[in-house]
C-alpha positions as CSV (number, residue, x, y, z in Angstrom):
1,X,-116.2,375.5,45.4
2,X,-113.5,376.8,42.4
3,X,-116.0,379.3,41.2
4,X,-117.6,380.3,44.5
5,X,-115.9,383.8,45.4
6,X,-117.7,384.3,48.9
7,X,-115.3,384.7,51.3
8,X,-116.0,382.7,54.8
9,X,-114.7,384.9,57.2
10,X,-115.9,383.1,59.7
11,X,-113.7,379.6,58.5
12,X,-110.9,382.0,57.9
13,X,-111.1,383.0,61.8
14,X,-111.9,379.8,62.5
15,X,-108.5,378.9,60.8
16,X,-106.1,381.3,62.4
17,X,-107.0,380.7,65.8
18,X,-106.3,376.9,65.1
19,X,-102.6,378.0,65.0
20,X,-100.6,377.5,67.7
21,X,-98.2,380.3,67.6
22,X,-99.6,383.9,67.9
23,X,-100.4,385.9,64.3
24,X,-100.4,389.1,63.3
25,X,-100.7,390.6,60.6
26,X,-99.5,394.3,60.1
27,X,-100.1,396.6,57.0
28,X,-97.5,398.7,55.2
29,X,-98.1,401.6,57.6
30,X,-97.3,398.7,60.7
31,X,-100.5,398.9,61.7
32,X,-102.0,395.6,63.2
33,X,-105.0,394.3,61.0
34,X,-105.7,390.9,62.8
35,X,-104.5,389.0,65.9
36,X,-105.6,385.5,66.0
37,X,-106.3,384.2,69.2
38,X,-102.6,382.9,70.2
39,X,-101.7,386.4,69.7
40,X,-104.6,388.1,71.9
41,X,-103.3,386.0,74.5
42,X,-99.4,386.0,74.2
43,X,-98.9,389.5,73.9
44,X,-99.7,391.5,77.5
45,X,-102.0,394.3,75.6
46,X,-103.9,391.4,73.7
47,X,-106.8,392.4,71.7
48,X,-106.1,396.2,73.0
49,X,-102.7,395.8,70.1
50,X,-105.4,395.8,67.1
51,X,-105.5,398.9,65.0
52,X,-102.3,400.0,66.9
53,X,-98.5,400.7,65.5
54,X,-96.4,397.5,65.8
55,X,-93.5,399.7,66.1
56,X,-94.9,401.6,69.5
57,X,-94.6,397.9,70.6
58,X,-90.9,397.7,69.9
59,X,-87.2,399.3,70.9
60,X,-85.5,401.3,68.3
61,X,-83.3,398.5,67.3
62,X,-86.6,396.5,66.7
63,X,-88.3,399.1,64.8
64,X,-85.2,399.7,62.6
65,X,-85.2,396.2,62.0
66,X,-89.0,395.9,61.1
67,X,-89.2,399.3,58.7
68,X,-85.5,397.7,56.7
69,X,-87.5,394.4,56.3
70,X,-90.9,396.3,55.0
71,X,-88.3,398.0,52.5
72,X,-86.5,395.0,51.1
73,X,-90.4,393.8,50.4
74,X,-91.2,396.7,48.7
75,X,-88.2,395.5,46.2
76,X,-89.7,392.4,45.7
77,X,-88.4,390.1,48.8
78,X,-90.8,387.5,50.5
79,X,-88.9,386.6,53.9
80,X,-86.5,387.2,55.9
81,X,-84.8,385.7,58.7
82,X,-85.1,388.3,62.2
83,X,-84.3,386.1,65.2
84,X,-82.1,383.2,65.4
85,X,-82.3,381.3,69.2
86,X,-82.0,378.0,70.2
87,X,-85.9,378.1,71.0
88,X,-87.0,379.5,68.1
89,X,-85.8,381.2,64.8
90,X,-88.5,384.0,63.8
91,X,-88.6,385.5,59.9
92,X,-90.7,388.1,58.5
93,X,-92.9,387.6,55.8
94,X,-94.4,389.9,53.1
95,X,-98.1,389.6,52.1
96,X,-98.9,390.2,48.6
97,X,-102.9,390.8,47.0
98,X,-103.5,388.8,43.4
99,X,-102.1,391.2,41.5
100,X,-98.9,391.2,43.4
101,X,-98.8,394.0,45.3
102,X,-97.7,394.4,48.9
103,X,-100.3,395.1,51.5
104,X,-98.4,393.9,54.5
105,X,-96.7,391.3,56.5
106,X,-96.5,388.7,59.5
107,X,-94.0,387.2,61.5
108,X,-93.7,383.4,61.6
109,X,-91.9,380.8,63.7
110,X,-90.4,377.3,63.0
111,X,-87.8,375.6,65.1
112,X,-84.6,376.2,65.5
113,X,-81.4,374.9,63.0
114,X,-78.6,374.6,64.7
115,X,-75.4,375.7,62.8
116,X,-77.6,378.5,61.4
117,X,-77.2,382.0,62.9
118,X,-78.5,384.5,62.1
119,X,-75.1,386.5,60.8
120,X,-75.3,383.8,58.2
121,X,-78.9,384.6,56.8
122,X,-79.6,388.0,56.9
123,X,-82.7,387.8,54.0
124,X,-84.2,384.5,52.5
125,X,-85.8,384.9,49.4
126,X,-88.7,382.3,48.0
127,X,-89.7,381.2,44.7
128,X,-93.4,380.4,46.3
C-alpha cells in the first residue's frame, strides 16, 4: 500500500468521525473545509458552519486570537496553546502540504495539566 497514491476518502471520513471531539479544519482565509461528525453536532449551526468564516463564529477577542495564531504559523510555528481550563486545555494547530507549506489549521483538545496556565504557555512549538 507504500506505492498506492489513491486517496480513500471515504476511510479518511470514516476516520474523523471516529474522533470523539469535534474537528474542523479551517484554511488560511478561516474558512471551514471539513467538520467531522462531532463537530456537525457540537456546534449549534452544524453542517450549516462549512464553507463559512470561523471568525463570523467568534467575538473580537477570539478572532484576534485566531488571525495572531494563523500569523505565528506563517513564521514557521506548529501549535499553540489558546485555552487553558480545568475541563480542557484547547491549542491551535497549523496544517502543512508535503512540501511544507501552510494550507490551514485545526483546533485540538487534550486534558487538562494542572499547574499549567495558560500565562505560562503562550506558543508551543514541535519538532514533529
Amino acid at each position: 500500500m507504500a506505492n498506492d497514491k489513491t486517496i480513500d476518502y471515504a476511510l479518511l471520513h470514516a476516520f474523523m468521525d471516529s474522533l470523539k471531539d469535534p474537528f474542523l479544519f479551517v484554511d488560511t482565509n478561516h474558512i471551514i473545509r471539513y467538520m467531522n461528525k462531532t463537530a456537525r453536532n457540537h456546534f449549534k449551526d452544524g453542517a450549516n458552519l462549512l464553507n463559512r468564516s470561523l471568525l463570523d463564529c467568534h467575538n473580537e477577542h477570539s478572532r484576534k486570537i485566531i488571525i495572531e495564531n494563523l500569523e505565528a504559523f506563517k513564521n514557521g510555528e506548529d501549535e499553540r496553546l489558546i485555552h487553558n481550563t480545568e475541563k480542557k486545555r484547547l491549542f491551535m494547530r497549523a496544517v502543512r502540504d508535503a512540501d511544507g507549506q501552510l494550507i490551514g489549521y485545526y483546533e485540538r483538545y487534550e486534558p487538562p495539566q494542572p499547574g499549567i496556565r495558560l500565562g505560562n504557555i503562550s506558543a508551543a512549538k514541535t519538532e514533529d
